[in-house]
N, C-alpha and C positions, 0 to 999 in steps of 0.2 A: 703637411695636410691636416686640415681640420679634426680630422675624423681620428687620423693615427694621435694626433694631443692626446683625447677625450680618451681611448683605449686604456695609452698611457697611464694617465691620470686616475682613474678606474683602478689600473691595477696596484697602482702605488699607494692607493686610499685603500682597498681591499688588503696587502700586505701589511702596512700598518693596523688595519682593524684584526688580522690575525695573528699578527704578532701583539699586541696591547691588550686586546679587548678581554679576553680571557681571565687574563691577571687582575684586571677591577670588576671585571663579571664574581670572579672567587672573592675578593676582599667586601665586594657589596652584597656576598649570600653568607660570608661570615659575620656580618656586622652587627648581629641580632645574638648572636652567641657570642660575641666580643665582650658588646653591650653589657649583658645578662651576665656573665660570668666575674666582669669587673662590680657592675653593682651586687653581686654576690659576697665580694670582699667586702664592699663601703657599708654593707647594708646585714651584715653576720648577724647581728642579733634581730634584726626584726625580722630576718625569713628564718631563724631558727623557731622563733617565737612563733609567730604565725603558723609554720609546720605542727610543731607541738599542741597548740590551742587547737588548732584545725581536727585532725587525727590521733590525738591524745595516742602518740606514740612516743613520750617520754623524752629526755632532754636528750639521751644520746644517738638517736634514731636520727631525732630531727638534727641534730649536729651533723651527720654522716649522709643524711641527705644534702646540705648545704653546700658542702664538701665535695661531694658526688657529682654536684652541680656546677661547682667552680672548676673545681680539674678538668673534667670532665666538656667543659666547654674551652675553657681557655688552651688546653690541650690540645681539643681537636682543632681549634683554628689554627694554631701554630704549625703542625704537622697539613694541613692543608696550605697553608699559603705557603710551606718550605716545599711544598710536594713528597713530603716523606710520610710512606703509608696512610696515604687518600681513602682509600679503601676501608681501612679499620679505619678510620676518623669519623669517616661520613655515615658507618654502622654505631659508631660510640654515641655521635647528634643522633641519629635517628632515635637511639634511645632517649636521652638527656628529653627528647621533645615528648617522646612516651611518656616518660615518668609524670613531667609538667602539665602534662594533659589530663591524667590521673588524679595527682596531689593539687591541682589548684583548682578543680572541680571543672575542668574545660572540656570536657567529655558533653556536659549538659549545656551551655553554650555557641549555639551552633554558629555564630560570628567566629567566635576565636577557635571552634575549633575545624572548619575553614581555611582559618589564616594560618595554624598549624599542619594541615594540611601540604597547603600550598608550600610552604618552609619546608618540605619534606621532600616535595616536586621538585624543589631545586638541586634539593640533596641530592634525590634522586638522576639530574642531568648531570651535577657535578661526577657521582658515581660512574654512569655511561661515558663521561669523558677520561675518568682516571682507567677507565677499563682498557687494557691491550687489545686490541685489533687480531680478531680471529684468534684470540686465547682466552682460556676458561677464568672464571675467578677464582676458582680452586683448583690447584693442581690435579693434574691426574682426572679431573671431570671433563669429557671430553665438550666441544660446545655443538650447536646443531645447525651450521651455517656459520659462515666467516663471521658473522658482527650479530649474530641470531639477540643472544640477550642484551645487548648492547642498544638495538634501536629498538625492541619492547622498555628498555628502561629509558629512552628516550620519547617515548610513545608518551607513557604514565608519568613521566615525569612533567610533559607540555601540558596533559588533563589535573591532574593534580594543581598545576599553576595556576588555571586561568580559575581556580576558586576564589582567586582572592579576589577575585572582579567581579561574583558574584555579591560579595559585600559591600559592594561601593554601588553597585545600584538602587537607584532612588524611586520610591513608588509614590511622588509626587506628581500631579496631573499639570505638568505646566512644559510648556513649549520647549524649555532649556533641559529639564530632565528627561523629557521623553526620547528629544534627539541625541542625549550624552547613552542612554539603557541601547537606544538604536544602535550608532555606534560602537558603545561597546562592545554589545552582544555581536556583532559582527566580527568585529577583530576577534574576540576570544575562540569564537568556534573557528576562524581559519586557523586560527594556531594550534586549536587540539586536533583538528581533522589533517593541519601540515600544508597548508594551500596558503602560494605568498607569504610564507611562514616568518622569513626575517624581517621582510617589510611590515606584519603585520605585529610582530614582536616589539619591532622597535619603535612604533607608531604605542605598542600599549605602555612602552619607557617611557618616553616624553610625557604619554598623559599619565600615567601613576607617579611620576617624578612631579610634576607640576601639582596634582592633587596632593600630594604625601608634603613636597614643602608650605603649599598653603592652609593646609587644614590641620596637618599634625607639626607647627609651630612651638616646642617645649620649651625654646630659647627665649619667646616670650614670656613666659610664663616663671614667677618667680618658683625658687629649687624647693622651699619648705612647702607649697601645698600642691597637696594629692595630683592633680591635674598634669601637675608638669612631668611624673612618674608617668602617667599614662600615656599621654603623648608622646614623650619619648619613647616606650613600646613600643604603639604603633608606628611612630617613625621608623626606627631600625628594623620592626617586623616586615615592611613595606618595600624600604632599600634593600633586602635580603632574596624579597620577590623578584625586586628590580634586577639583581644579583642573577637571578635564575633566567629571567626574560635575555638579557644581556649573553647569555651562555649559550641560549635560542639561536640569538644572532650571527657568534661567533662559529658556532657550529655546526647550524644548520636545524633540518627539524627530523635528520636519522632514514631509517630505510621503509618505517610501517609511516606512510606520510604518504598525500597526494604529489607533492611535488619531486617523490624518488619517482612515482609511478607514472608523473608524466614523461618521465625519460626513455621507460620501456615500450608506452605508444607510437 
């Protein structure tokens, strides 16, 4: 029968998307602390340098931040994509993006910090999925409802994301910009409010994947100037989004969401 195929089929692509999707959901929200931690090595004296000139905190501060920033990241990606202590990993990034927000003046930059932000959101959903089910994240604290802090950090996690799509909007008066801001802003807020939440997730992957390979292109761009640093940034800051959007998917959009509450109606 027709009908019983498509089920099928349905469920065999759903299996697969739960069993796969998660693992490159994590590897594409580590990508940007991958990134960052390897150019940490290649790149020791001009971010030591730069730290130092920056906040004239002397050569050994800036050393020990550089350091701070390479463990610290290459660390916690490893311990995440092994799944050994998620938990402390995803609170060590949450720092490392602290300090970088602080130390590279991205506090005053409201683009990037935003797209820091948003990197955090993800962290944040990664966080909600490493969490036990109806267990506390500290022992001995009891929790307040089966999954109580589980789906608020699934909540903040979905708001926090969709900033990054606040900076891809264009405030150009032209036919194509108007209906990409329309769009977008449509899908962003069903994903924060939880309404058609995967569909609307996965509709913003394809379009931040297709944006992010055509505009932030480093591979073009020769390795010795400035440009090709930058874009690779925002490349990996982007697939790290992508990373979080992707975990949206695999997930779901948690219990503070329209689409848990249309099940109770």
């Amino acid at each position: 029968h027709p009908s019983l195929v498509q089920v099928e089929r349905k469920e065999d692509f759903l299996r697969v998307t739960k069993q796969y999707l998660p693992h490159l959901a994590r590897l594409c929200l580590i990508s940007t602390f991958l990134e960052d931690g390897i150019r940490m090595w290649f790149q020791w004296n001009e971010q030591r340098d730069y730290i130092e000139a920056t906040w004239s905190c002397g050569y050994f501060l800036a050393t020990c931040f550089v350091l701070l920033n390479l463990i610290g990241q290459l660390g916690g990606c490893v311990l995440i994509l092994s799944r050994n202590f998620v938990q402390y990993a995803c609170f060590g990034l949450f720092g490392i993006i602290a300090l970088q927000t602080v130390a590279y003046s991205i506090l005053w930059d409201l683009k990037f910090l935003m797209r820091n932000l948003a990197l955090g959101g993800g962290l944040l959903l990664l966080l909600a999925e490493s969490r036990s089910e109806g267990k506390s994240m500290f022992a001995g604290v009891p929790s307040m409802g089966e999954s109580s802090p589980k789906q608020y950090m699934q909540l903040g996690g979905r708001v926090l994301l969709v900033l990054m799509f606040m900076t891809l909007l264009h405030f150009d008066f032209n036919f194509f910009s108007i209906l990409q801001n329309l769009v977008g802003t449509a899908l962003i807020i069903l994903v924060a409010i939880g309404f058609k939440t995967k569909l609307a997730a996965l509709t913003l992957v394809l379009w931040l994947l297709v944006i992010n390979v055509y505009f932030n292109a480093f591979w073009t761009i020769p390795a010795y100037k400035p440009m090709h640093d930058f874009l690779k940034y925002d490349f990996f800051q982007t697939t790290s989004v992508i990373g979080g959007l992707l975990l949206v998917v695999a997930l779901g959009p948690g219990g503070v969401s329209m689409d848990e509450k249309k099940k109770e109606w």
